[in-house]
C-alpha positions in Angstrom: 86.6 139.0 -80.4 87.5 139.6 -84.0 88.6 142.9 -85.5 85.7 144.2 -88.0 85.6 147.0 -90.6 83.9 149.2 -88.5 86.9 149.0 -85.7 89.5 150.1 -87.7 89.9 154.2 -88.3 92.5 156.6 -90.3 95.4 157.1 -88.3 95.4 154.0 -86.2 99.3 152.5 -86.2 100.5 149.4 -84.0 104.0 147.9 -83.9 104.5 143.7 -84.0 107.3 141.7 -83.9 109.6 139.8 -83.8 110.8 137.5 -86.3 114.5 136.6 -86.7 116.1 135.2 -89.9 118.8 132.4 -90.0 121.0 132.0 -93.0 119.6 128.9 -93.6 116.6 130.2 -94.1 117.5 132.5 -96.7 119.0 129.8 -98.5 116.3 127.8 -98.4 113.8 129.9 -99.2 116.4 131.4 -102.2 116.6 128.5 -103.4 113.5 127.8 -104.1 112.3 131.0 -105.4 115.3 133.3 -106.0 118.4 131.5 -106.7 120.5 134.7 -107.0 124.1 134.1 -105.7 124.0 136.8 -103.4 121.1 134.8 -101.6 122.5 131.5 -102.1 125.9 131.5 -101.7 128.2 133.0 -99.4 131.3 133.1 -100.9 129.8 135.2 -104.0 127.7 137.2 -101.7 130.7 138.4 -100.2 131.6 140.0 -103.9 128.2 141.2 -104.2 127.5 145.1 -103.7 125.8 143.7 -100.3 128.7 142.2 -98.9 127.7 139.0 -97.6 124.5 136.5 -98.2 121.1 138.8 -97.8 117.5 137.7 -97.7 115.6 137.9 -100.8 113.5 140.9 -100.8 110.5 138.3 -101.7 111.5 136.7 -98.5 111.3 139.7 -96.5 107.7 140.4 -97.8 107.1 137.0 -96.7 109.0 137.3 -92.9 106.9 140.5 -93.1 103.6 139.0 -93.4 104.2 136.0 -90.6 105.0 139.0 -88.3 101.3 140.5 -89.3 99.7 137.3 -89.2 101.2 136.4 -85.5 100.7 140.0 -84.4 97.4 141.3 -85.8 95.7 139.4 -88.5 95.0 136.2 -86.7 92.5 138.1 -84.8 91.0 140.3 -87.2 88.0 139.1 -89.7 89.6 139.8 -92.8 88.8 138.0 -95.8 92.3 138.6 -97.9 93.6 141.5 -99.5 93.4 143.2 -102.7 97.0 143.7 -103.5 100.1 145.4 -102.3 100.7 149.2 -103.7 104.5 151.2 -103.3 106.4 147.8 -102.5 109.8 148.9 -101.4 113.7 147.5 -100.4 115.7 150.0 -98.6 118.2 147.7 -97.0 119.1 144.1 -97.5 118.2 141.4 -94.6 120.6 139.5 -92.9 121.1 136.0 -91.5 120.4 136.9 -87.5 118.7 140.0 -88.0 115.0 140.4 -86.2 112.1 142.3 -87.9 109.2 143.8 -86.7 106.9 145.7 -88.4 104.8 148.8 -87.8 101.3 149.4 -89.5 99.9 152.8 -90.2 95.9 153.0 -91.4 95.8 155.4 -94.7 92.3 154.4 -95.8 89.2 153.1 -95.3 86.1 152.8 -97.3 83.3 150.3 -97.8 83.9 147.8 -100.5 80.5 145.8 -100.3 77.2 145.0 -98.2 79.9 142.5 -96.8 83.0 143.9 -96.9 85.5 146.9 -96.0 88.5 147.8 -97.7 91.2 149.3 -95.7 94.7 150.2 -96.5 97.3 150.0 -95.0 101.0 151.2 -94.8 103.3 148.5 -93.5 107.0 149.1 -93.0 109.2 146.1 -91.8 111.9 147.1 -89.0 115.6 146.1 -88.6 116.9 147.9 -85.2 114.6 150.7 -85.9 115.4 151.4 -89.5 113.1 150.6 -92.2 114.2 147.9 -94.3 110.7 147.8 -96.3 107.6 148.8 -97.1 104.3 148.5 -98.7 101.4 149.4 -98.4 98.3 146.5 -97.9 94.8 146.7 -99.3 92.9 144.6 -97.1 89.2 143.2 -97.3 87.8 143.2 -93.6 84.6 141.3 -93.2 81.6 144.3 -92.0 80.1 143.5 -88.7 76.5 144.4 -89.7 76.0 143.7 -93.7 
């Protein structure tokens, strides 16, 4: 049964996960759209102030959203979002690490006949430290129009 507007309240959090990273995922995805060397190369990420080949932030917004996806939105009737708001890199990503994110309802409020806007706070996990966040403004289809 799908998640409607009028299920979702202020306050409500849930934790998904997981989703790990390989290096060559990274590169690949670097590669394509962020062709820094610290994300494409190891030998110059290792001169990098990160030490060692990271994840594009852009990536991790991405990992991110395939952990909501599996996790949450697959099963809710939402109709796509509005935008992101307070997007946020605390910590690089790392070939092995495994993310999960935790979601955190801020807002609520009715956007149409047909629709419901909610936001809401996602922050992306590495071992229990926050690695990102952002915070989602999501159209959710209204049960009764």
């Amino acid at each position: 049964m799908p998640i409607y507007f009028e299920d979702i309240s202020v306050g409500e959090t849930e934790t998904f996960g997981s989703y790990t990273v390989s290096r060559d995922e990274i590169v690949e995805f670097a590669r394509q759209y962020d062709p820094q060397p610290f994300h494409v190369d190891g030998e110059a990420a290792a001169e990098s102030p990160f030490g060692g080949l990271v994840a594009s932030g852009w990536h991790t917004a991405a990992m991110t959203m395939r952990v909501l996806v599996d996790g949450f939105l697959e099963r809710a009737a939402t109709r796509g979002a509005l935008g992101v708001d307070e997007l946020r890199w605390y910590d690089p990503v790392r070939p092995g690490d495994t993310l999960s994110a935790r979601t955190e309802v801020v807002a609520t409020e009715p956007w149409s006949d047909a629709y419901g806007k909610v936001d809401v706070r996602v922050e992306t996990h590495v071992d229990g430290e926050v690695v990102c966040s952002m915070v989602g403004l999501i159209l959710f289809a209204r049960r009764e129009p």
